[in-house]
Steps between C-alpha positions, in 0.01 A plus 500: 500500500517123473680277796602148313620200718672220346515211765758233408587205703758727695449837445268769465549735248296846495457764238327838499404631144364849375352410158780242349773689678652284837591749739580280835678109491536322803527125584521252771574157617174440731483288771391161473208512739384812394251714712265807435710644750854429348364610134371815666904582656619427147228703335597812787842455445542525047177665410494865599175742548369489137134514392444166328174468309549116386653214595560151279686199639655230290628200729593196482419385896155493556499443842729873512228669284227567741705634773675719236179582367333586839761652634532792199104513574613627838774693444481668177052462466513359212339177337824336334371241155720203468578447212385163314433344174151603464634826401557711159876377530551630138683225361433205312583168684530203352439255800201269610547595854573905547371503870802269554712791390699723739367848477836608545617332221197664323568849583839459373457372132155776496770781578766325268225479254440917509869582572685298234366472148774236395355178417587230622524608849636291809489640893733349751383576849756372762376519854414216678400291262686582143212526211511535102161624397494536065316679256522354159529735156121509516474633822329175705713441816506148442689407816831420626688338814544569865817332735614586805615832566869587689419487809274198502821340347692617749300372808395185354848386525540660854177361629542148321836439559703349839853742437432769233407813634211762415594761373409873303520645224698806725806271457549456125725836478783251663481255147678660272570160278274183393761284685551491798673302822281653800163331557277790527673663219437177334157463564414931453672443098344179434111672557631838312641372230280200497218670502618788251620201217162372557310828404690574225483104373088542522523811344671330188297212492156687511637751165566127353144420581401841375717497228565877556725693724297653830579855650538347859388742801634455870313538762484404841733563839765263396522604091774718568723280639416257265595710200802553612601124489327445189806525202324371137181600560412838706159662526395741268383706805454499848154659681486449859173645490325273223248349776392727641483752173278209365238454805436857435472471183230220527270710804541809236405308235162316690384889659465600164 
């Protein structure tokens, strides 16, 4: 069985696969001065007694990597491989700097890339940063954009303002219209909708660039929610799973 770890800028996310089939999910938000010992209590607490024969990591925080890697060293025996751009990533990029790429955002247009055989293709991945990565009708990811994510919306204006509070996503089941006369309901629908008229305004301006209409795929802990405030312009599909479907995909692809 493979054990893939996705480390984002807040969470962990962990998948255990048998061939291309995920049988466990877990996530979660680790702390910011994270230890061998505090990834260890995580690792004891989601990942139960399963023989794991490989390990690849795809992060995003170097200075997390090590101590993730060692630590699954330790606890699980084996030697994890991080995943970088000096691998088969099975995809044509067209950039002059790859390495500069998140692997994340690699895994997810690779397993777009085998998943969906509509052309041209866009993935939306809303965590904590929000990213469009695009494959073109030839099949090149040629890019996209990244801005911030929910949540870094939502404490920017906490953190960098003297009255507004901080708030969390937890709370946006009380807005049930754009408008609004209470400040944190105020604040909750500006970042939703905001944030949902922006996606779907990118999405129509990259098919202009394009000059084709994209089957757009979800991903991401926040897609969901998203979705659900997006009105013109929906995803085609949601997979919560698109990450870490593609950093297997890649290790399966390079133990060939």
């Amino acid at each position: 069985m493979n054990l893939v770890v996705d480390i984002g800028n807040t969470k962990i996310s962990f998948g255990v696969f048998k061939d291309e089939q995920i049988s466990i999910v877990s996530g979660v938000v680790y702390p910011k001065t994270m230890t061998k010992q505090s990834f260890e209590q995580i690792l004891l607490k989601i990942l139960p007694q399963v023989n794991i024969d490989n390990c690849i990591i795809s992060s995003v925080v170097d200075e997390v990597t090590d101590i993730v890697r060692d630590t699954i060293l330790d606890y699980v025996h084996v030697n994890a491989i991080v995943l970088n751009s000096d691998m088969d990533l099975g995809i044509k990029i067209k950039s002059k700097s790859p390495q500069t790429i998140g692997t994340d955002r690699i895994a997810n247009v690779f397993a777009a890339s085998k998943l969906y055989k509509q052309r041209p293709l866009i993935v939306v991945d809303s965590g904590s940063a929000t990213t469009f990565d695009i494959i073109d009708s030839e099949g090149v990811f040629i890019g996209g954009m990244i801005l911030p994510g929910l949540m870094m919306q939502l404490k920017a204006l906490g953190a960098n303002t003297s009255k507004l509070p901080e708030l969390n996503l937890d709370m946006i089941k009380k807005v049930q219209t754009v408008i609004n006369s209470d400040t944190q309901k105020e604040i909750l629908s500006g970042v939703v909708n905001g944030h949902a008229q922006a996606i779907q305004g990118l999405i129509v301006k990259s098919e202009r660039e394009l000059k084709k209409k994209a089957y757009v795929v979800g991903t991401g802990g926040d897609a969901i929610l998203i979705d659900e405030f997006m009105k013109y312009k929906k995803f085609d599909e949601i997979n919560p799973y698109l990450t870490l479907q593609g950093i297997n995909m890649i290790y399966e692809r390079n133990a060939e």
